[in-house]
N, C-alpha and C positions, 0 to 999 in steps of 0.2 A: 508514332508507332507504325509500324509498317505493316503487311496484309499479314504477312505470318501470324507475329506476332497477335494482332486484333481476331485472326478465328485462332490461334491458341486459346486466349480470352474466353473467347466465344462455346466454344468446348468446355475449360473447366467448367465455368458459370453453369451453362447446362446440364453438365453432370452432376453439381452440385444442387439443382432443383431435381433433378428425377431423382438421384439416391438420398432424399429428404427419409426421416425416420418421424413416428409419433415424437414426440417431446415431450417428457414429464418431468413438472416441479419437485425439486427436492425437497426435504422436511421443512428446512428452513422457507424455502420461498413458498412454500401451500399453505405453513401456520400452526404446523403441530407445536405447542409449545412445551411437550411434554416428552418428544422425542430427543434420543442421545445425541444428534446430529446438531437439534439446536442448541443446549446444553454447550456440547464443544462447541460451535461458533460461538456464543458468548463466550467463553473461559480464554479461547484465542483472540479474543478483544480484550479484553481485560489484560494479559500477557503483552498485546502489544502495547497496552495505553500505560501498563506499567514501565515497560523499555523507554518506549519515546517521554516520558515524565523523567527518568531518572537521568536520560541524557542532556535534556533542557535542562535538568538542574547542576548537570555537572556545567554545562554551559555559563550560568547565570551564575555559578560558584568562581568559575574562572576570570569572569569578569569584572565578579566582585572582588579578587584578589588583587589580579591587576590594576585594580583604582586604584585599591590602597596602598598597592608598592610605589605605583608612580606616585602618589602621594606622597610617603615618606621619603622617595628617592629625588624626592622636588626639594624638602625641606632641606639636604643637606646640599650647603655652600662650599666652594673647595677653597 
């Protein structure tokens, strides 16, 4: 890095400590387990665990197909 370049650096960084803001947890991460917020985080875990399940299965269905054709495509002689 050259000098520019390293107080560019130098600058953002420090801008980005002085214009810091308080920081507050959202429902999910403070523990409400009774807020809408957690609610939907769980339901979009569930949506995705339902996606990535159905694709593994289409996966492991693919595979299993293909044993079986090469299998029967073994059995015949020409």
């Amino acid at each position: 890095m050259n000098r520019l370049q390293s107080f560019s650096f130098l600058i953002a960084v420090a801008a980005l400590l002085i214009a810091q803001r308080g920081v507050q947890a959202c429902a999910v991460c403070f523990g409400d387990p009774d807020s809408n917020m957690t609610h939907g985080a769980f339901a979009g875990v569930l949506v995705l665990f339902g996606i990535i399940a159905s694709v593994l299965a289409g996966v492991v269905g693919t595979g299993i197909y293909w044993a079986q054709r090469g299998r029967r495509l073994g059995r015949i002689e020409p």
